[in-house]
MDTraj code that builds the backbone (N, CA, C; nanometers):
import mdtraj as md
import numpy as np

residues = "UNK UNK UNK UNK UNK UNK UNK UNK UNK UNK UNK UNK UNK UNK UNK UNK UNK UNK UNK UNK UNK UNK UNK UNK UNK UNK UNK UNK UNK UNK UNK UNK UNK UNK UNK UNK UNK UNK UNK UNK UNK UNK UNK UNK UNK UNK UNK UNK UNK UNK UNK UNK UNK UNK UNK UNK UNK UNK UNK UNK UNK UNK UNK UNK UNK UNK UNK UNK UNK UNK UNK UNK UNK UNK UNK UNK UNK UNK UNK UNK UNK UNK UNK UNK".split()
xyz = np.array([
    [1.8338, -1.3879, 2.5237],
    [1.8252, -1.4250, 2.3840],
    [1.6813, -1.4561, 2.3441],
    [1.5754, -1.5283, 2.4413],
    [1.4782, -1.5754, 2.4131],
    [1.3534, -1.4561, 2.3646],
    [1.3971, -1.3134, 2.5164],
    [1.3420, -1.2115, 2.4534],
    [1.3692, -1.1432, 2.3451],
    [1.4970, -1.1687, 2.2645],
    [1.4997, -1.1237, 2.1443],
    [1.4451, -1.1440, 2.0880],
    [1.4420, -1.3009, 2.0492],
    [1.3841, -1.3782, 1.9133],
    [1.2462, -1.3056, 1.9470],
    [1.1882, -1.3274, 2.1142],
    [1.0210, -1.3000, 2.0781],
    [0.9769, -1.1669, 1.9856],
    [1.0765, -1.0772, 2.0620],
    [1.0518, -0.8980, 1.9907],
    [1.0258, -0.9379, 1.8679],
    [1.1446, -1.0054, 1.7619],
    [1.1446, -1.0125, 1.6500],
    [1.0463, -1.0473, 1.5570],
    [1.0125, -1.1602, 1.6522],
    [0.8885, -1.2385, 1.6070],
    [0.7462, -1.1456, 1.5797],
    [0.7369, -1.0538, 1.7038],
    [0.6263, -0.9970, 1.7100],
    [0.6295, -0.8657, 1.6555],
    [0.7455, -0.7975, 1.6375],
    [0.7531, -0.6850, 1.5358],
    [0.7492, -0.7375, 1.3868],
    [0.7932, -0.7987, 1.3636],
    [0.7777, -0.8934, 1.1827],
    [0.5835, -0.9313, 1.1743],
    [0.5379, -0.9886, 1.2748],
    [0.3940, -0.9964, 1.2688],
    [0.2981, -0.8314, 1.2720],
    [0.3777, -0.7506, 1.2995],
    [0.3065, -0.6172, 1.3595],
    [0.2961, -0.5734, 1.1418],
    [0.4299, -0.5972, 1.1296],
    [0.4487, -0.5165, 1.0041],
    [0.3381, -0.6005, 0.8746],
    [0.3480, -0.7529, 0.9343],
    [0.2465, -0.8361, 0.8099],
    [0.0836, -0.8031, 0.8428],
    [0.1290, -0.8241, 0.8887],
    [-0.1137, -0.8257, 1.0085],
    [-0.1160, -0.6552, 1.0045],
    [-0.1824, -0.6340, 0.8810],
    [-0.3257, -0.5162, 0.8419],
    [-0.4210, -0.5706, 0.8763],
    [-0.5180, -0.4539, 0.8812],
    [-0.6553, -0.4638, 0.8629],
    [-0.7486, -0.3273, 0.8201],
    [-0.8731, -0.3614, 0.7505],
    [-0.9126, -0.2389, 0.6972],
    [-0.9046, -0.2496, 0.5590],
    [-1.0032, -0.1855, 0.4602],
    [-0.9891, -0.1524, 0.3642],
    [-0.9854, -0.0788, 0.2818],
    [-0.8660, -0.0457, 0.1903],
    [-0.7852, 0.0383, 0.1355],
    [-0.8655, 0.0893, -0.0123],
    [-0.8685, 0.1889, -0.0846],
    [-0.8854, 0.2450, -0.1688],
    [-0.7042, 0.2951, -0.2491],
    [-0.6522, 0.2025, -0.3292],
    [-0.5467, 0.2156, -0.4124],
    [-0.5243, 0.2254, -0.5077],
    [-0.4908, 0.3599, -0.5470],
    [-0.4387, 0.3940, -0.6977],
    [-0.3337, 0.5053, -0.7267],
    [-0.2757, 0.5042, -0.8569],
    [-0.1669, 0.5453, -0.9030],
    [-0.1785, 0.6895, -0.9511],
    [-0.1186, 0.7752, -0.9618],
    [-0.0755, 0.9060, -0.9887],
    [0.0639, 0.9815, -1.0261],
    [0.0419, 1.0149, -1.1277],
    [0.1589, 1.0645, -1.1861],
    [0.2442, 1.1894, -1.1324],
    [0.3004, 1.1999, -1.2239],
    [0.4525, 1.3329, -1.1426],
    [0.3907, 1.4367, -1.1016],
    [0.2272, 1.4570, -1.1385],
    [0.2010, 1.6133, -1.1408],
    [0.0725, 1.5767, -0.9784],
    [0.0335, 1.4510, -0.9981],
    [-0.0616, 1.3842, -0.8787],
    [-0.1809, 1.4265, -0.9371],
    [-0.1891, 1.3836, -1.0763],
    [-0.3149, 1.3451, -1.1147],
    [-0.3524, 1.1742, -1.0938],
    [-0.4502, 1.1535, -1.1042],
    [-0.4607, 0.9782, -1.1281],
    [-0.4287, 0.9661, -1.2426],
    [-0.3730, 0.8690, -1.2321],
    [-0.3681, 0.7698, -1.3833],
    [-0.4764, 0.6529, -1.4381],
    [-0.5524, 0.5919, -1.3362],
    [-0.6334, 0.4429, -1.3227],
    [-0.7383, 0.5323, -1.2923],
    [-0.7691, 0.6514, -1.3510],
    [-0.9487, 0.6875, -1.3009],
    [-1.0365, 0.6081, -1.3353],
    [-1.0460, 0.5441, -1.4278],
    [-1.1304, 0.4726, -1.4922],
    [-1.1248, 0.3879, -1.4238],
    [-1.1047, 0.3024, -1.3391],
    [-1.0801, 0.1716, -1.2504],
    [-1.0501, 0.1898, -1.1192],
    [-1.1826, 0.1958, -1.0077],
    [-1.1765, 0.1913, -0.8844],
    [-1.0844, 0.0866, -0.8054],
    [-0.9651, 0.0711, -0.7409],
    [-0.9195, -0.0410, -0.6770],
    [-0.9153, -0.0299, -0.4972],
    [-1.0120, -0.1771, -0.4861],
    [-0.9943, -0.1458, -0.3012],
    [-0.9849, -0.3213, -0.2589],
    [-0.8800, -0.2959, -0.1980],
    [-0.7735, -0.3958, -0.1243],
    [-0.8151, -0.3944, 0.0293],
    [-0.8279, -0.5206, 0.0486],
    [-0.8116, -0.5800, 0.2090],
    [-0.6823, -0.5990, 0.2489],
    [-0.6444, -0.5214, 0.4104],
    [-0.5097, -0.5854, 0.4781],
    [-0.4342, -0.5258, 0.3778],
    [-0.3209, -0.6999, 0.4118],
    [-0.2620, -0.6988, 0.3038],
    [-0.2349, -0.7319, 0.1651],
    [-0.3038, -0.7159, 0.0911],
    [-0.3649, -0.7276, 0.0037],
    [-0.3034, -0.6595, -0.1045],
    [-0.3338, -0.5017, 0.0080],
    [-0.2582, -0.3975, -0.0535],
    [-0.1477, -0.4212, -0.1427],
    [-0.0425, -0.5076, -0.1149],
    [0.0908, -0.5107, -0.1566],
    [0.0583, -0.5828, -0.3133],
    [-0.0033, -0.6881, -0.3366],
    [-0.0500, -0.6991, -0.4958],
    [-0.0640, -0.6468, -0.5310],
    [-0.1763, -0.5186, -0.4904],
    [-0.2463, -0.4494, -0.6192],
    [-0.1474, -0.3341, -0.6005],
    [-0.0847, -0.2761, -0.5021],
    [0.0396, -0.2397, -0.5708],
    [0.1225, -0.2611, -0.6518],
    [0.1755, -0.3641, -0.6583],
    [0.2621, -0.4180, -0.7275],
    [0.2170, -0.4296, -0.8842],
    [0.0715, -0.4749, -0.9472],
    [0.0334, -0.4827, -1.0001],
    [0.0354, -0.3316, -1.0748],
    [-0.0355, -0.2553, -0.9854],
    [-0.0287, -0.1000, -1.0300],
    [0.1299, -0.0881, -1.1122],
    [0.2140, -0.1111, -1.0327],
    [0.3843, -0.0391, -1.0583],
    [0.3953, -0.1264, -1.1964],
    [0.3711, -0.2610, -1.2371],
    [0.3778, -0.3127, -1.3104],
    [0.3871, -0.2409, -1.4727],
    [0.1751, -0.1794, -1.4443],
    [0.1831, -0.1273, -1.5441],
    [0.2068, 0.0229, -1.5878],
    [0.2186, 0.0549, -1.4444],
    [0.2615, 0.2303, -1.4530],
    [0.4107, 0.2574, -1.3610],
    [0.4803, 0.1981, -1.4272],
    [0.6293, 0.1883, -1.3388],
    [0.7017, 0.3352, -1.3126],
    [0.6410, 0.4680, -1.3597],
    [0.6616, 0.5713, -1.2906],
    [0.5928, 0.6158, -1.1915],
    [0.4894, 0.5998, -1.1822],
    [0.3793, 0.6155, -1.0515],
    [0.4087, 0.5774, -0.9508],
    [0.3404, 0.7219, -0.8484],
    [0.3463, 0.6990, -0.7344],
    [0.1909, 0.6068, -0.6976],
    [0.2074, 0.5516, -0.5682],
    [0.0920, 0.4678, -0.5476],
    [0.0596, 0.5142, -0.4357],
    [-0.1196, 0.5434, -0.4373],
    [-0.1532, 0.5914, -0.2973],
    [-0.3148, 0.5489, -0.2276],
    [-0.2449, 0.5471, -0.1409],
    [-0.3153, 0.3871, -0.0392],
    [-0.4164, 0.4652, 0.0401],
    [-0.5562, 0.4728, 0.0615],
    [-0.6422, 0.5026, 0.1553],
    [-0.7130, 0.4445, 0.2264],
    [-0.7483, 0.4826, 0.3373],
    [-0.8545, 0.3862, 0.4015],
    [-0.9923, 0.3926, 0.3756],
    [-1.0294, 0.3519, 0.3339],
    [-1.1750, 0.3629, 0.2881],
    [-1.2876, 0.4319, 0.4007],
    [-1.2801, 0.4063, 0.4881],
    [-1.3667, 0.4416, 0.6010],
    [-1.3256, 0.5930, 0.6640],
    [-1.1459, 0.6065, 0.6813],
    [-1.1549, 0.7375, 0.7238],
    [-1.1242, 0.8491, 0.6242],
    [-1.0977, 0.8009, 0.5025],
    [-1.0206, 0.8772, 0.4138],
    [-0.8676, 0.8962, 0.4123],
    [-0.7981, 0.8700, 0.5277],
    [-0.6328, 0.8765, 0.5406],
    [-0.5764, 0.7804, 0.4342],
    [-0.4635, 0.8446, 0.4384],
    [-0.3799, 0.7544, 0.3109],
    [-0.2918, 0.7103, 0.4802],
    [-0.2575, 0.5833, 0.4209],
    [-0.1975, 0.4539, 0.4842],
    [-0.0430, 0.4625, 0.5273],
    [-0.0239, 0.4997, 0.6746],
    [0.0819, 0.5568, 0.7107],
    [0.2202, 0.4647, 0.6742],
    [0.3228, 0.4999, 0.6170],
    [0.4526, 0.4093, 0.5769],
    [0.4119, 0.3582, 0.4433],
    [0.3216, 0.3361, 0.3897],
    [0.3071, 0.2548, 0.2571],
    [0.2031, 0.3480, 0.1519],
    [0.1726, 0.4639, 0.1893],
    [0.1051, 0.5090, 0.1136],
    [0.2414, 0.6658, 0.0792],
    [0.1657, 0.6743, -0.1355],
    [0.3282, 0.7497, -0.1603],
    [0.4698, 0.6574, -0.2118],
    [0.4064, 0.5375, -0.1957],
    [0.5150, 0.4613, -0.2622],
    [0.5290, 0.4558, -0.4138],
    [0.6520, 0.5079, -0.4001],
    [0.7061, 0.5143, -0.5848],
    [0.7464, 0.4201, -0.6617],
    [0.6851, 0.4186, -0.7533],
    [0.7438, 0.2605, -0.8444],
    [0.8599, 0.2888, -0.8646],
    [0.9394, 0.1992, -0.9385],
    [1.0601, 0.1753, -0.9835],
    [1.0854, 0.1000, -1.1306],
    [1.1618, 0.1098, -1.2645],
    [1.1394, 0.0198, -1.3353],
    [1.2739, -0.0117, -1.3750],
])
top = md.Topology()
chain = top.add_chain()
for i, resn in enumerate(residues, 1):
    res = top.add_residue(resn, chain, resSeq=i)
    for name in ("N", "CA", "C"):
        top.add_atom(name, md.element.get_by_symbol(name[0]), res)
traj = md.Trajectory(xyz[None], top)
């Protein structure tokens, strides 16, 4: 049981603890940007505000997450679609 809880513990920390910084912004149905005018770059997790923020005001947009340093978009969380 004890090794359960630990797994749990330490997979739930794997998923919170980023690092690196992200280049995030929104794009519409066709994957143009929408926020050209406004560079956004997020630490960690960080990310998840200015997402959220993004979906806020563009609640059809997709949101897409890069790493600043290698250029990759952000595996599992980048491509996330708002909802309204």
């Amino acid at each position: 049981m004890k090794k359960i809880y630990l797994y749990i513990v330490l997979l739930l920390n794997a998923c919170v603890t980023m690092s690196g910084t992200y280049h995030v912004y929104a794009v519409d149905a066709s994957g143009n940007p929408i926020n050209n005018k406004v560079q956004l770059i997020a630490e960690g997790s960080r990310i998840y505000s200015v997402r959220n923020a993004l979906c806020a005001n563009y609640p059809d947009a997709k949101i897409i997450i890069k790493n600043t340093k290698t250029g990759r978009e952000l595996e599992g969380e980048s491509g996330y679609q708002c909802r309204h």
